[in-house]
N, C-alpha and C positions, 0 to 999 in steps of 0.2 A: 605721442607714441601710443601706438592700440596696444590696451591692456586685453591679452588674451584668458586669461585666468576670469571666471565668470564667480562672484563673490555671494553664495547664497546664504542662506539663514544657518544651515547648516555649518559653513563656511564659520559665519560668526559665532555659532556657539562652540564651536571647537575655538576657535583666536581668543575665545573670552578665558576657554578653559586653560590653555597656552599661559596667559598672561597670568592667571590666578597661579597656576603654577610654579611659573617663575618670578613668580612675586614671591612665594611662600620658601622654596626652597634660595632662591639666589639674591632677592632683595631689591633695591631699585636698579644693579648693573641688569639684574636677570630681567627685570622690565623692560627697560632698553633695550636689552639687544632682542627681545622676543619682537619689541615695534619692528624693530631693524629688519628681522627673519618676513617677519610678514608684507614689508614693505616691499620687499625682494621677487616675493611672490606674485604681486600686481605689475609687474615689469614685464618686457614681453620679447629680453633677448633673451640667449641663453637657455629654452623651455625644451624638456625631455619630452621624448617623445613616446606616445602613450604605446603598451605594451612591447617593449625593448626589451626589459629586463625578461618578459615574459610572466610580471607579476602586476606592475602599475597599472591602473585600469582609468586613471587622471593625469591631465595635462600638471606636470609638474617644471620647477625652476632647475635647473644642471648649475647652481649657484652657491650651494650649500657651503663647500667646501672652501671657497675663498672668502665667504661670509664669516665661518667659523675661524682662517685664517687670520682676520680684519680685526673681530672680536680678540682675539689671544692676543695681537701684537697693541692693539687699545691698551688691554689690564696690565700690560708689561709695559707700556708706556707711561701710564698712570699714575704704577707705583714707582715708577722713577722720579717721576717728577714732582712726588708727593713725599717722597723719603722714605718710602717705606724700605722698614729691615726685611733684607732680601735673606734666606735663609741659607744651611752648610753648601749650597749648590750654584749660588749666586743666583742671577735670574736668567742665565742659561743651561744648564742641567748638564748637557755634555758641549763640547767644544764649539765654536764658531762655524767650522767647515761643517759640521752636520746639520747643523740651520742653515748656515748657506745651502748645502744641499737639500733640503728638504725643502725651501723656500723654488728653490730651479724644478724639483718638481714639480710642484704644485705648479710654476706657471706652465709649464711645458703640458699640464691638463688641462690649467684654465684656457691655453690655446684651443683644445679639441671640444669643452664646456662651450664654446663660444659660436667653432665654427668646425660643428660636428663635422666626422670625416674627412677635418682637409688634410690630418696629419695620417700618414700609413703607421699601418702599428709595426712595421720594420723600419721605419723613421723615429719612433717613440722611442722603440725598444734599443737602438744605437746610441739613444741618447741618454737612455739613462743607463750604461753601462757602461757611456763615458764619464758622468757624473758619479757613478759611484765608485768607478773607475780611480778617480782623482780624488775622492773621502777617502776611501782605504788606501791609498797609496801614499796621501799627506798624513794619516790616522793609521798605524800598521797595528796599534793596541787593539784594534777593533777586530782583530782578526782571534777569532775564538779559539787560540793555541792551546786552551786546558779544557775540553772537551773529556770526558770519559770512556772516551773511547779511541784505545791501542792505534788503529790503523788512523784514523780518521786525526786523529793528535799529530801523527807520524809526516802525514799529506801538509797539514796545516804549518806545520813546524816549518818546512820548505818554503823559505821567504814568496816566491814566485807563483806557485803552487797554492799557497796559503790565500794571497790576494785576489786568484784568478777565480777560486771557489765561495771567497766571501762575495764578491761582487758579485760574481751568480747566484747565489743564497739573494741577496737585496734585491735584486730584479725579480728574480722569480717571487721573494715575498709580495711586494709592491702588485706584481701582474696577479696573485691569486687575494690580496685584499681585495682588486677591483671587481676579479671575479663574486666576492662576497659582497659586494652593494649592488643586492636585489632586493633585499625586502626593507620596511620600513623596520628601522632601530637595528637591525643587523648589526650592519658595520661602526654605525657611532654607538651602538652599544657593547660594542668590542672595544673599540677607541676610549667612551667613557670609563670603564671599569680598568682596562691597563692604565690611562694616566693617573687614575685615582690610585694605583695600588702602588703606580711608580713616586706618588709625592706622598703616601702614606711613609713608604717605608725609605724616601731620599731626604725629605722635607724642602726637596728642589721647588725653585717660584714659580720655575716654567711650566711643569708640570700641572702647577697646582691654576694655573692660566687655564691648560688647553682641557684638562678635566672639567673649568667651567663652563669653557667654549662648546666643547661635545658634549655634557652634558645639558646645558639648555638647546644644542641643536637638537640631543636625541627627541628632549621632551615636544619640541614641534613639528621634527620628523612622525615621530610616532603618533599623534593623534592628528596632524592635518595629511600627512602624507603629501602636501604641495612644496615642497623642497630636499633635493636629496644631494649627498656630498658633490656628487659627480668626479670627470676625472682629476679635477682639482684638489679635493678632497683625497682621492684615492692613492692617488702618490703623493703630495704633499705629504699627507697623514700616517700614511703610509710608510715614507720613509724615516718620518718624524719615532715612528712607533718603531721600527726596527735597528734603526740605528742606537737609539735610547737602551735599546735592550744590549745590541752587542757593546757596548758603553757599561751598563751596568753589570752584564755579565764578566768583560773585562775586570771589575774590580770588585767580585765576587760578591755581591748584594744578591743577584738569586743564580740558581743553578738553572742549566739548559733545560731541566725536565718541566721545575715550575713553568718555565717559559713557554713550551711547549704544551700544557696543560690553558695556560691562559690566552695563546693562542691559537689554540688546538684547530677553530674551523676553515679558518682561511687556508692556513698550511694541508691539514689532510684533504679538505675541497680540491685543491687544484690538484694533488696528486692524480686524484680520482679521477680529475677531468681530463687529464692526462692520457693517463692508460687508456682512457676512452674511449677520445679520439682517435689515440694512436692504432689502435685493435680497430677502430672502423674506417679507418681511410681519411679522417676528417683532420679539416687545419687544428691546428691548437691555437692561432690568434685570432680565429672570428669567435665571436662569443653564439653560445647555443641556450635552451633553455629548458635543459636537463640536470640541473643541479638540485641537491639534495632542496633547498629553499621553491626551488620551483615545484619540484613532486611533491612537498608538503603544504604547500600554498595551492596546489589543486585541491587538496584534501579541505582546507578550511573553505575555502569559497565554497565547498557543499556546504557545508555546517552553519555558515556566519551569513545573513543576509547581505551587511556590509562588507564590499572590496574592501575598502581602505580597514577596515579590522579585521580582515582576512588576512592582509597583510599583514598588519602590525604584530597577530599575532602571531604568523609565522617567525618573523623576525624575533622575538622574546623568547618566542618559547626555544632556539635555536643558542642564542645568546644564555640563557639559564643553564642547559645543558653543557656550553663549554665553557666561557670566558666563566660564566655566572659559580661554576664549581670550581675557579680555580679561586674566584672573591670568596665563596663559603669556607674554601680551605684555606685561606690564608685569613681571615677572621676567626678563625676557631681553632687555628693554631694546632691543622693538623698534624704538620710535620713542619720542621724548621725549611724555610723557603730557598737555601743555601744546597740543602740535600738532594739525593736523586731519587727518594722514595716516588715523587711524583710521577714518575714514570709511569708508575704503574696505573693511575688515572689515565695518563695519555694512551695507553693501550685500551682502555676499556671504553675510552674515546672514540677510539680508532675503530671498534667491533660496533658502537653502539650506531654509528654513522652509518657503517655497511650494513646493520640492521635494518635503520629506515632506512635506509636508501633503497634496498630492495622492496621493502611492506611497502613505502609509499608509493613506488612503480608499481605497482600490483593494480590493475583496473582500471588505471592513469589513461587518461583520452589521450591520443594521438595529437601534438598540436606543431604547428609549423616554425623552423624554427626561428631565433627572434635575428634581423639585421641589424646593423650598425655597432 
């Protein structure tokens, strides 16, 4: 098989750094699976295609995400078979049907990972609205009936009503995380920091699995930039992370504001993309390459000689400002994580976005936008 990925010096001094790193933080599994990551990348299905996102400037793997999948159900295999004491959550976190479903996502990505464009995203989008369809409807706890808000309680409460707005709530999260893998460490740095925060304060196994899983993918997303979740990743992961939440949210471990705060950029992202489109005529399911990560990642490519640290920095410094202030705030014990004070981070969230997003449009070159 022709290895398309051309492996330079540069190449190896990032894999060396990779592997140092996941030596120091994760140990011999984080060595292994970092070979694994890398081995991935010498392969020559499955390869993204360069400037899609509108950010990538390198032939990368669309592999990431069932990689990261492979590694999780590995350490969940492991310690079963090893005895390990599985902790208060067992070594599934929330119920069966939500890894079942999370698992249908993810293949239902890895099909378009594989063989980009065969699936219509009105074929995707039927499908997983059947699948979450059939979660909330075997799962009705997941439907967020204690919500803080009068009307919005009122809609939910209404068995029918209730299910018809969560399952839209799941799709739409799922389609505005995908939206959010464009830059390097973006998205698994989203993913990293919620499963960390969800097995900090569950002491779930699973949890404490897929925080290893995304966090050694973030650490070789972020410095080689040759592997990214893809759609596999995107809804697997995706679903993985939002269902967990209406799960925890259900039994009051945090309130909808923390959640909101933690994952402030996917959520206000798509809105934005939203209106956007809608105000200029444009589909809302082809993807464009006007999102907050692409207007700020023009800006670094002035400044940074290196693409790939152009990116990575986009992606960090994006993920610090959201996901990253809800980890400083729940480490410092700003307010209990149960409460709605969080709110008010989510709003200043909400303004600081529209902030850049305007600054960074400001002198922004005209660029075409990205297909597939």
């Amino acid at each position: 098989m022709k290895n398309v990925f051309i492996f330079s010096e540069e190449d190896l001094i990032k894999s060396s750094a990779c592997l140092v790193l996941a030596s120091i933080f994760f140990g011999i599994p984080g060595l292994l699976v970092m070979l694994m990551l890398q081995w991935i990348t010498r392969q020559s299905y499955a390869e993204d295609v360069q400037d899609k996102h509108g950010i990538s400037h390198i032939s990368a793997s669309r592999l990431g995400g069932a990689a990261v999948f492979g590694c999780t159900l590995a350490l969940i295999f492991s310690a079963l078979i090893t005895e390990v004491t599985l902790l208060n959550r067992g070594a599934y976190g929330i119920y069966w049907t939500g890894w079942i479903g999370a698992l249908a996502c993810a293949i239902l990505g890895l099909v378009e990972d594989i063989r980009n464009n065969y699936l219509t995203p009105f074929f995707r989008l039927a499908v997983m609205m059947l699948i979450f369809g059939m979660i909330i409807g075997v799962s009705p706890f997941l439907v967020p009936v204690e919500l803080n808000v009068a009307w919005l309680r009122y809609l939910l409460g209404v068995p029918f009503i209730g299910w018809f707005l969560t399952v839209i709530f799941c799709v739409g999260f799922i389609n505005a995380v995908n939206m959010a893998d464009g830059a390097n460490g973006l998205l698994p740095g989203i993913l990293t920091i919620s499963f960390s925060i969800f097995y900090l304060e569950t002491n779930g196994f699973v949890y404490a699995t897929l925080m290893t899983s995304c966090g050694l993918f973030t650490i070789f997303n972020v410095i080689s930039g040759r592997l990214i979740l893809g759609d596999a990743g995107a809804y697997g992961l995706g679903a993985a992370l939002v269902l967990s939440g209406l799960f925890l949210f259900s039994e009051g471990v945090f309130s909808a504001s923390f959640l909101a705060v933690l994952l402030a950029y996917p959520c206000i992202d798509i809105l934005v993309s939203l209106v956007r489109r809608l105000t200029k005529g444009k589909s809302v399911f082809l993807p464009d390459d006007n999102h907050l990560h692409n207007r700020l990642n023009y800006h670094f490519r002035r400044w940074f000689r290196s693409k790939t640290l152009a990116n990575s920095i986009t992606g960090a410094f994006i993920v610090f400002l959201t996901s990253g202030i809800a980890l400083l705030g729940y480490m410092g014990h700003w307010w209990p994580i149960t409460e709605d004070q969080w709110v008010f981070i989510f709003i200043g969230q909400i303004f600081a976005y529209w902030i850049a997003f305007f600054v960074s449009g400001y002198e922004r070159a005209a660029v075409t936008p990205c297909q597939g």
